[in-house]
C-alpha positions as CSV (number, residue, x, y, z in Angstrom):
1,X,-12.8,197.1,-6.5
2,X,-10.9,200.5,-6.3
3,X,-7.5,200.7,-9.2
4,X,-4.4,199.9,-7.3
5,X,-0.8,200.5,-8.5
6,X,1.0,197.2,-9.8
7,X,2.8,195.3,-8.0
8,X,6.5,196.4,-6.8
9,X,8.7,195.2,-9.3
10,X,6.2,194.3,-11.8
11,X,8.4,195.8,-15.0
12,X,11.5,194.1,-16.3
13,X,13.2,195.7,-18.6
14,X,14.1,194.3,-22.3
15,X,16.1,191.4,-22.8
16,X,17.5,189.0,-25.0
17,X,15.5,189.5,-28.8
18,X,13.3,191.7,-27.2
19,X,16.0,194.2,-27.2
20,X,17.0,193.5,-30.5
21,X,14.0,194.2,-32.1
22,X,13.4,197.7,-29.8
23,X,16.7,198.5,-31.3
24,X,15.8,197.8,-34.7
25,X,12.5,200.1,-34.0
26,X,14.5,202.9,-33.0
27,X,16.8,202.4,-35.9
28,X,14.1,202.2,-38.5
29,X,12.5,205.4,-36.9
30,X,15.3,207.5,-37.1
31,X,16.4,206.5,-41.0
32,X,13.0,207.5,-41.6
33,X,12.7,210.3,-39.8
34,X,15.5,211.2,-42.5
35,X,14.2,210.5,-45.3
36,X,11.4,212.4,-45.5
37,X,12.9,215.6,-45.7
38,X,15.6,214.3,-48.1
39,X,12.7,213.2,-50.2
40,X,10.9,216.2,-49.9
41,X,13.8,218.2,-50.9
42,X,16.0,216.0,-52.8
43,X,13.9,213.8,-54.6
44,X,11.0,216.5,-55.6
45,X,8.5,213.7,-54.7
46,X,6.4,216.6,-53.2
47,X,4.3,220.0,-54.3
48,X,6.0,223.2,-54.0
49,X,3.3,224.1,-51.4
50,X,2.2,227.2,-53.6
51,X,-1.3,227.3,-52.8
52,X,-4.1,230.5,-52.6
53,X,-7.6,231.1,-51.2
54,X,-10.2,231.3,-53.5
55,X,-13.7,231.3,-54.2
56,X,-15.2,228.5,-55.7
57,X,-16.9,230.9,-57.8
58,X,-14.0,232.7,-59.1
59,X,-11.9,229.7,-59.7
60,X,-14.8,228.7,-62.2
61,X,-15.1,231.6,-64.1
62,X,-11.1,232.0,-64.3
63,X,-12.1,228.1,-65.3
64,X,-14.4,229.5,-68.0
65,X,-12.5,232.0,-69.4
66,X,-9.0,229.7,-69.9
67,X,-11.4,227.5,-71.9
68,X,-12.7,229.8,-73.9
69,X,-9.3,231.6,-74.7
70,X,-7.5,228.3,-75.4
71,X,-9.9,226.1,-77.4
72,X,-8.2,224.2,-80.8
73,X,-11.6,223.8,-82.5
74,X,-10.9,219.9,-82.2
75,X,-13.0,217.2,-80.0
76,X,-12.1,214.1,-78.3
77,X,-15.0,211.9,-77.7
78,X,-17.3,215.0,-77.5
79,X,-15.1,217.5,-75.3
80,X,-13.4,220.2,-76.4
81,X,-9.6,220.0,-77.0
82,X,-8.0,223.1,-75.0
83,X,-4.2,224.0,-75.6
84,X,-2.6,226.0,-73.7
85,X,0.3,227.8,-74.8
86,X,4.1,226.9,-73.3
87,X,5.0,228.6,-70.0
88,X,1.0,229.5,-69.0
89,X,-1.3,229.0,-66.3
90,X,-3.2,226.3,-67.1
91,X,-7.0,225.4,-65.1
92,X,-8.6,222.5,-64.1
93,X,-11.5,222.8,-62.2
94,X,-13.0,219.8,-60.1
95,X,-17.0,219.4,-59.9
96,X,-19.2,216.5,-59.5
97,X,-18.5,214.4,-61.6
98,X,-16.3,216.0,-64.1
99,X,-13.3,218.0,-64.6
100,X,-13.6,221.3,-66.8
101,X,-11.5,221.1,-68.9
102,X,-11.7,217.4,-70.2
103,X,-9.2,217.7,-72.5
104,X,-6.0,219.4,-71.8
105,X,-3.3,219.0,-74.7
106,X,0.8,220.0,-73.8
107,X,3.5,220.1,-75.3
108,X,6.8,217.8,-74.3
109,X,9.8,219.5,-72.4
110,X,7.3,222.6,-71.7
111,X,6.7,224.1,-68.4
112,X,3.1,224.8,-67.0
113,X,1.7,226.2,-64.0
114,X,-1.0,223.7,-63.5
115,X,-3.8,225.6,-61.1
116,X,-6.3,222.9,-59.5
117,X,-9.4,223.3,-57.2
118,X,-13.1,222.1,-56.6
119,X,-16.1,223.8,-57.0
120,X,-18.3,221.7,-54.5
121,X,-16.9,219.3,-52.3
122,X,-13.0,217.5,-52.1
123,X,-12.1,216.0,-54.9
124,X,-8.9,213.8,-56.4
125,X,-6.2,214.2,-59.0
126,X,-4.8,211.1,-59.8
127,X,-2.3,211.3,-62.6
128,X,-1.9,207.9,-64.3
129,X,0.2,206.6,-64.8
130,X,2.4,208.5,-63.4
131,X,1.4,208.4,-60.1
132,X,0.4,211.8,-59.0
133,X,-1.7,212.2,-56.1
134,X,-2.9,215.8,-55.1
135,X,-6.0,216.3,-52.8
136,X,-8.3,219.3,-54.1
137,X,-10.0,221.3,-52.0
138,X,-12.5,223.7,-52.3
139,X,-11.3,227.4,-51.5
140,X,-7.7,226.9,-52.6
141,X,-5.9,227.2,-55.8
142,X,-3.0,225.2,-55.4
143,X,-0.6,225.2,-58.1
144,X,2.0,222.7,-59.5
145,X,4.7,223.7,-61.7
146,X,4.6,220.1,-64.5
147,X,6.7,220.0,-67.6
148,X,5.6,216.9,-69.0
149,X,9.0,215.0,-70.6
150,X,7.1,211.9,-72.3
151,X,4.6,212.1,-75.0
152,X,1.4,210.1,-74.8
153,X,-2.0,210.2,-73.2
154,X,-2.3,210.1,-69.7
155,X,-5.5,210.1,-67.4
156,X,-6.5,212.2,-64.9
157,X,-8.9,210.5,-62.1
158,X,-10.6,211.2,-58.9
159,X,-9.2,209.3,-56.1
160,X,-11.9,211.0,-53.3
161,X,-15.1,209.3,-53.1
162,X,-17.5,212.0,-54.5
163,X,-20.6,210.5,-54.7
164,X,-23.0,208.1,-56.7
165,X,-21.1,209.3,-60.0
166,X,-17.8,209.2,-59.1
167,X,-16.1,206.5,-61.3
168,X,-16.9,208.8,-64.2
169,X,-14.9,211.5,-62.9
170,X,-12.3,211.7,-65.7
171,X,-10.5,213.7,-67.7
172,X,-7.2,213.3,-70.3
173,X,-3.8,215.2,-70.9
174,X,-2.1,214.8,-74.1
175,X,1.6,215.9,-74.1
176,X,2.8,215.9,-78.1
């Protein structure tokens, strides 16, 4: 059987709640088409966008080196405390199944240029409970300007599946 056109007259167009509810649609559509901008703007719900190409490789040895320059001399639960000072770049490198480094400590009502990327495959950066979401990628530095304004411990997880040891992926910021 060959595909015919429909029959004359076969549309109708809305009517009665039908109409209503298209209206309603188009109403919702356009106050969120809105929105988003004013959220991206307005509300800073979003990253700056600031973002490089990078080798993996490099990343990790700028990594390697941030550790080295910035360890306390302390441990929590076996990993090395690293403190930054105020107003630096800060690194945080994403690999299966950790982050390097596993301990970051800030300071309150201090700025930071927070650098994230993945050495082997995407990862996550779920700040909790804060409710940060960033997906890292490897290749790209992309950078988030935090200043953390509560004190406390917070967790860092990975929110991309990464494999078999994934729900160990972990790592913890103190802000003092």
């Amino acid at each position: 059987m060959p595909i015919s056109p429909p029959p004359a007259g076969w549309f109708r167009a809305p009517e009665g709640y039908e109409r209503t509810w298209v209206g309603l649609a188009l109403v919702w559509c356009i106050i969120m088409f809105l929105a988003m901008p004013y959220w991206h703007f307005k509300g800073k719900q979003n990253s700056t966008g600031e973002a490089y190409k990078v080798t993996p490789e490099a990343f990790a040895e700028r990594t390697k080196r941030f550790i080295e320059q910035n360890k306390t001399g302390e441990k929590l639960n076996g990993f090395d405390v690293v403190a930054p000072a105020p107003g630096s770049d800060v690194y945080l490198l994403a690999k299966m199944w950790s982050y390097e480094p596993a301990v970051l400590k800030l300071k309150k009502d201090q700025q930071y240029r927070l650098h994230l990327s993945a050495l082997d495959l995407n990862h996550g950066f779920s700040l909790q409970p804060m409710n940060i979401n960033f997906h890292i990628l490897p290749g790209y530095d992309h950078v988030i300007t935090l200043t953390p304004t509560m004190a406390g411990e917070y967790t860092v997880v990975c929110n991309e599946f990464c494999g078999i040891g994934h729900h160990m992926m972990t790592s913890r910021i103190i802000v003092e």
